[in-house]
C-alpha positions in Angstrom: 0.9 -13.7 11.7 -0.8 -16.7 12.7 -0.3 -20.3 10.9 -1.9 -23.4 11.4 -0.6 -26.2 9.6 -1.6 -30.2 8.8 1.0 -32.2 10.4 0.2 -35.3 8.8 0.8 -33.4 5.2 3.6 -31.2 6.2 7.5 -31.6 6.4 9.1 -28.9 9.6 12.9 -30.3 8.8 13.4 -27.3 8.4 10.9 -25.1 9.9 8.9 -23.0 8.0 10.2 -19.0 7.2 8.4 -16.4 6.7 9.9 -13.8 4.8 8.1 -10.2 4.6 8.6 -7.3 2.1 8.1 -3.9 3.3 9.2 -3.7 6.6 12.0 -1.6 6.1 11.0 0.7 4.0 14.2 2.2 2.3 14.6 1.6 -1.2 15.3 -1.8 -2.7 15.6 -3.3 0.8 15.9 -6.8 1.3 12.4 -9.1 2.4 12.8 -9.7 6.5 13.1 -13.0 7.1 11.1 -14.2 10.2 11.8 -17.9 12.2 8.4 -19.1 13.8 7.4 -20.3 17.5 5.0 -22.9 17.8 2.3 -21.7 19.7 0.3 -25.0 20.2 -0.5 -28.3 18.7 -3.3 -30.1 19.3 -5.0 -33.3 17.6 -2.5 -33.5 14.5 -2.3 -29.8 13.8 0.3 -27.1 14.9 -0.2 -22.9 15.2 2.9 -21.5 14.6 3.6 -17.5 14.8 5.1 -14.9 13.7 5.8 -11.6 15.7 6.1 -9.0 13.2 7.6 -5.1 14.7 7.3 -2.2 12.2 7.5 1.8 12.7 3.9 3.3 11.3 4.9 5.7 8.8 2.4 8.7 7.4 0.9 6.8 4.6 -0.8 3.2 4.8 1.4 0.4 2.9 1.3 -3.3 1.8 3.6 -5.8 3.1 4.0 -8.5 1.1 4.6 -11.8 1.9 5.6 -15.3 1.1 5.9 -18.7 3.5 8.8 -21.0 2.2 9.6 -19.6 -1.0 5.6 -20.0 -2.3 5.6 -17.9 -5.4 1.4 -16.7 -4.4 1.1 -12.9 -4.4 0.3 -12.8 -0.7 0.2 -9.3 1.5 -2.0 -7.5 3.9 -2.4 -3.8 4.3 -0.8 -1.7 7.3 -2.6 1.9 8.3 -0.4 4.8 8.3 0.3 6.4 11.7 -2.6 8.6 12.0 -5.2 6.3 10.4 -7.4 3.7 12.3 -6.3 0.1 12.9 -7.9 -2.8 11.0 -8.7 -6.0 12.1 -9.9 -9.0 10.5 -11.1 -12.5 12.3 -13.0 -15.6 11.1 -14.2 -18.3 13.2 -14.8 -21.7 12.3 -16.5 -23.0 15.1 -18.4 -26.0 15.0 -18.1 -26.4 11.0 -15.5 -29.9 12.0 -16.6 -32.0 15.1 -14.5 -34.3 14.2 -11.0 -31.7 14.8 
């Protein structure tokens, strides 16, 4: 999972967690809490990541997810083993010169 953040408008004392529901997928288990790396940061902004492993099981599921406690209903959708990846991108090139 990929983050890019405002560093003028963010605090990284301490640094942000990820924590991801759905990973395990036994009953009741716990959300996975993930640390970050910074991948780059560049003209007052920093990408940070998040390497996320998971076994494919035989039906697709969502993982939900949350960054720093945030109480948003965030997830994304992971194909079971014999189903065909997804893949979503967006570009933004262009729209901010001044970035």
């Amino acid at each position: 999972m990929l983050v890019v953040t405002n560093d003028g408008e963010s605090v990284y004392d301490p640094l942000p967690v990820l924590e991801v529901a759905g990973i395990n997928t036994a009953p009741n288990a716990a959300a996975t809490r993930l640390k970050p790396e910074i991948l780059h940061r560049e003209r007052g902004v920093t990408f940070w990541r998040w390497k996320i492993y998971l076994n494919l099981i035989a039906d697709e599921r969502r993982l939900a997810y949350r960054i720093n406690g945030s109480k948003q209903n965030l997830g994304f959708w992971v194909p079971g083993a014999n189903e065909a990846m997804r893949i979503v991108f967006y570009s933004c090139n262009g729209m901010n010169p001044n970035l």
